[in-house]
N, C-alpha and C positions, 0 to 999 in steps of 0.2 A: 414456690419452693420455700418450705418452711426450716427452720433448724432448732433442734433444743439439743442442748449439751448434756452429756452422760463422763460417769466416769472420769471426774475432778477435771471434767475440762478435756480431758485428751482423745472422747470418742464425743461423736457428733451424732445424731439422730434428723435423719434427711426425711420430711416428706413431702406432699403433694406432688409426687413426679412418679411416672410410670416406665420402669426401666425396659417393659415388651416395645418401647415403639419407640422409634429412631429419633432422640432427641436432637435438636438442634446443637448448634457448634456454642453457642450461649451455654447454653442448661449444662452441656457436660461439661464447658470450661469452668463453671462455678463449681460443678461437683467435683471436679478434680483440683481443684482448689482448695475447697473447704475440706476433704479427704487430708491431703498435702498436711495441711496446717495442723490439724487436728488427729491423723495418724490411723484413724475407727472410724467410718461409718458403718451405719446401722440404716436400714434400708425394712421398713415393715409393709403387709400386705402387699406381697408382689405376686405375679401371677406370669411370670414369665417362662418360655419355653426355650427349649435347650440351643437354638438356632439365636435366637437372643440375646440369650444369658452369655453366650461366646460372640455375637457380635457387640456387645457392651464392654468384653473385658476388652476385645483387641483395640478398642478404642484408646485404652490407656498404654498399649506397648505391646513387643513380641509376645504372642500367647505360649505359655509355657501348658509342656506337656511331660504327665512326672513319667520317671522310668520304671517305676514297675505297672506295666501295661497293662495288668492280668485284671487289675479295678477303674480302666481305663474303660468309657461309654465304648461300644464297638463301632457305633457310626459317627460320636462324636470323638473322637479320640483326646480332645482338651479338656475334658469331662473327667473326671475321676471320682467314681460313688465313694462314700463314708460312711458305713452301714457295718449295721452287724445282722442284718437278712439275709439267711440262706435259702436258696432253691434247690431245690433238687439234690440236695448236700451241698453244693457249692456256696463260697459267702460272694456276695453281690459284693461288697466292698470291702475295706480294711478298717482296722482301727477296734473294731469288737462293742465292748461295750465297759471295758473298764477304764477308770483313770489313766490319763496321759499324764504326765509329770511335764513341767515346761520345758519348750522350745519354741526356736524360729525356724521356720518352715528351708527343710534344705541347706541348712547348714553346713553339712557334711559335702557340699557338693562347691567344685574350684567359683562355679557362678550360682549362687543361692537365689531363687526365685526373690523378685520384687514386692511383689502382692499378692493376697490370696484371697479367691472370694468363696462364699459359701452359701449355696442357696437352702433351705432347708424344706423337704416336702413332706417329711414324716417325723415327730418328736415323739422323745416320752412326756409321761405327764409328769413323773419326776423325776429329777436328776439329768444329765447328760449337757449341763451348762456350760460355757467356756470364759474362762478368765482370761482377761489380757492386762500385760503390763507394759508399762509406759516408759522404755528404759532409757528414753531420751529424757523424761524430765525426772528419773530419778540419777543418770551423768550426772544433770545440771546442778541437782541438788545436795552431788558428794562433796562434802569438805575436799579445800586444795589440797590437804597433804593425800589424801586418795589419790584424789587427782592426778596428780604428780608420781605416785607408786606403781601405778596402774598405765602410766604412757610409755606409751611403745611395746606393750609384751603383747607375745602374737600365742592365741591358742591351736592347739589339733585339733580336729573334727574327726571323725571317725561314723561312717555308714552301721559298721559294723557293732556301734551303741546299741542300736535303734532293734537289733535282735534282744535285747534285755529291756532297754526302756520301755518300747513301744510294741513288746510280741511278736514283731516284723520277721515273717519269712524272705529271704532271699535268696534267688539262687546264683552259682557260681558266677553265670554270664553279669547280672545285675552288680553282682560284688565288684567286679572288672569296670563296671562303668562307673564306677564310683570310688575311686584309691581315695588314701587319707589327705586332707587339705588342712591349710595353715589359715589362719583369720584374726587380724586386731583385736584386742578387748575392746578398744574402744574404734567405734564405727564411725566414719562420716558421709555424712548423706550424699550424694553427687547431687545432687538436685539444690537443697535448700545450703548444702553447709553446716548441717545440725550433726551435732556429736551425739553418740549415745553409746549406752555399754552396749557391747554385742555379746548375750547370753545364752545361750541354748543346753541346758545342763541333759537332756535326753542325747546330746550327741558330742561334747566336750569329751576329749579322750588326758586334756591336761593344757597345764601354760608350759610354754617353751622354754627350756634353760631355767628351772625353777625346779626345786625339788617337789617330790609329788604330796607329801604330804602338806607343806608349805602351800602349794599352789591350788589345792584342793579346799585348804582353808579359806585361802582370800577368796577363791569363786563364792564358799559359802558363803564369805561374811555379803558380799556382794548381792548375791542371791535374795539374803535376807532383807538387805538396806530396799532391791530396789521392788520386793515382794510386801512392802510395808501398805495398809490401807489407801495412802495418798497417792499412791501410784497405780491403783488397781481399779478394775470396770469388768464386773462380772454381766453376764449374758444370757437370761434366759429367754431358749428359742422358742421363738413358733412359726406354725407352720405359714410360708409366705416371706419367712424373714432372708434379707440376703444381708450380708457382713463380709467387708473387705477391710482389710487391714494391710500397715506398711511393715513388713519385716525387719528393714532397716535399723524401724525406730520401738519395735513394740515384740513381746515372745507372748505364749500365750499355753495353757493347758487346759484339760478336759476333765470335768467332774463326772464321775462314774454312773450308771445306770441298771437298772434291774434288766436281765437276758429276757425277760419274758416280753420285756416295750419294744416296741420296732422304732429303729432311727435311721433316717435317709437324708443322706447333706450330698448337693452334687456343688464340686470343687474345683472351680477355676484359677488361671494365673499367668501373671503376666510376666514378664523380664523387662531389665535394662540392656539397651545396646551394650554388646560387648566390652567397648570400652570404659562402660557404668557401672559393671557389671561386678568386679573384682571386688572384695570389700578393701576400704582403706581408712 
């Protein structure tokens, strides 16, 4: 098992290990390891099948399964296609093929998924990249009087973003499983201890007790500090590639693509224990 560092340090590039076959209690305590530390791995030429890809994630905790079911695998249900392929008129998956603007996966929801994987079986040939930002070490690297401005104020999340941000259809029942939730600016990891800002501007509905234009502001300014070069690791796929990432510590958006290219990502994830689970 090899490692090269990507993306100023905060994403990792893992290879010689083949995630179709049952690694030892070794191999996967180092990858969850160096993951851990690091927040990104990148995982290239894989060749793994769906029975796989979902016994590798549950390896690292509860397997999450998101709630709009309708782009859920049908036999795998911890499966969720990311495609903008239609059959039959139907889309195989969500998400389309335009720009995502950033967020962290689930935000909107009281227990926000942990990590998310993503295997990739169909790319275009251009466009359809994924950025990710590092917002633990751009926390680390706000000036204290930030610091200090920004402690203790709790944001709304809001499902109901994610119909403008992200095109998301939803229906009543889904809207019901999902009411609005409260969340820190700033996150702490239950695992490591690490602080980080906790951003997701596709589902941010406002800071608490803050007036809106006021609080709209300091998101941006925030936005901007931790969307700065030094914090950033862009991601061009291909096909073979899997990419897991820690939501805690890192948001992430999608660069757009032409409708004519086919793109196929199937999408795994995991949770923290209940009691992990809360952001604080």
């Amino acid at each position: 098992m090899e490692t090269v560092l990507r993306g100023q340090s905060f994403a990792v590039e893992i290879s010689g290990v083949d995630l179709s076959r049952d690694l030892s209690n070794a191999e996967f305590d180092d990858i969850k390891r160096i993951w851990l530390e690091h927040k990104i791995a990148v995982f290239r030429g894989q060749e793994i099948g769906d029975n796989a890809l979902v016994a590798f994630t549950e390896r690292f905790g509860p397997l999450f399964v998101h709630f709009r079911s309708q782009f859920n695998d049908q036999t795998r249900p911890e499966i969720m296609l990311i495609s903008n392929i239609k059959e039959d008129g139907r889309n195989l998956g969500e998400l389309g093929d335009g720009d995502l603007m950033w967020h962290s996966d689930q935000a909107y929801s009281e227990l926000p998924v942990f990590s998310t994987l993503l295997y990739g079986i169909e790319v275009p040939n251009e466009g359809g990249g994924t950025w990710f930002c590092d917002t633990a070490g751009a926390y680390a690297a706000l000036p204290e009087a930030m610091k200090q401005r920004i402690a203790g104020l709790r944001q709304s999340f809001s499902v109901e973003k994610t119909v403008t941000t992200q095109n998301i259809t939803l229906s009543e029942e889904q809207r019901q499983m999902k009411p609005p939730v409260q969340h820190p600016l700033v996150r702490t990891h239950p695992l490591l201890g690490r602080k980080s800002l906790y951003l997701s501007p596709a589902h941010t509905a406002g800071i608490n007790g803050v007036d809106a234009a006021e609080g709209d502001a300091l998101l941006g300014e925030l936005l901007e500090w931790a969307t700065q070069p030094e914090f950033l690791y862009h991601h061009d796929w291909r096909v073979g590639d899997l990419v897991m990432w820690d939501n805690t510590s890192t948001m992430h958006s999608r660069d757009a693509f032409s409708p004519t290219e086919r793109r196929m990502l199937k999408r795994t994830g995991f949770e923290f224990t209940p009691e992990q689970a809360v952001p604080v």
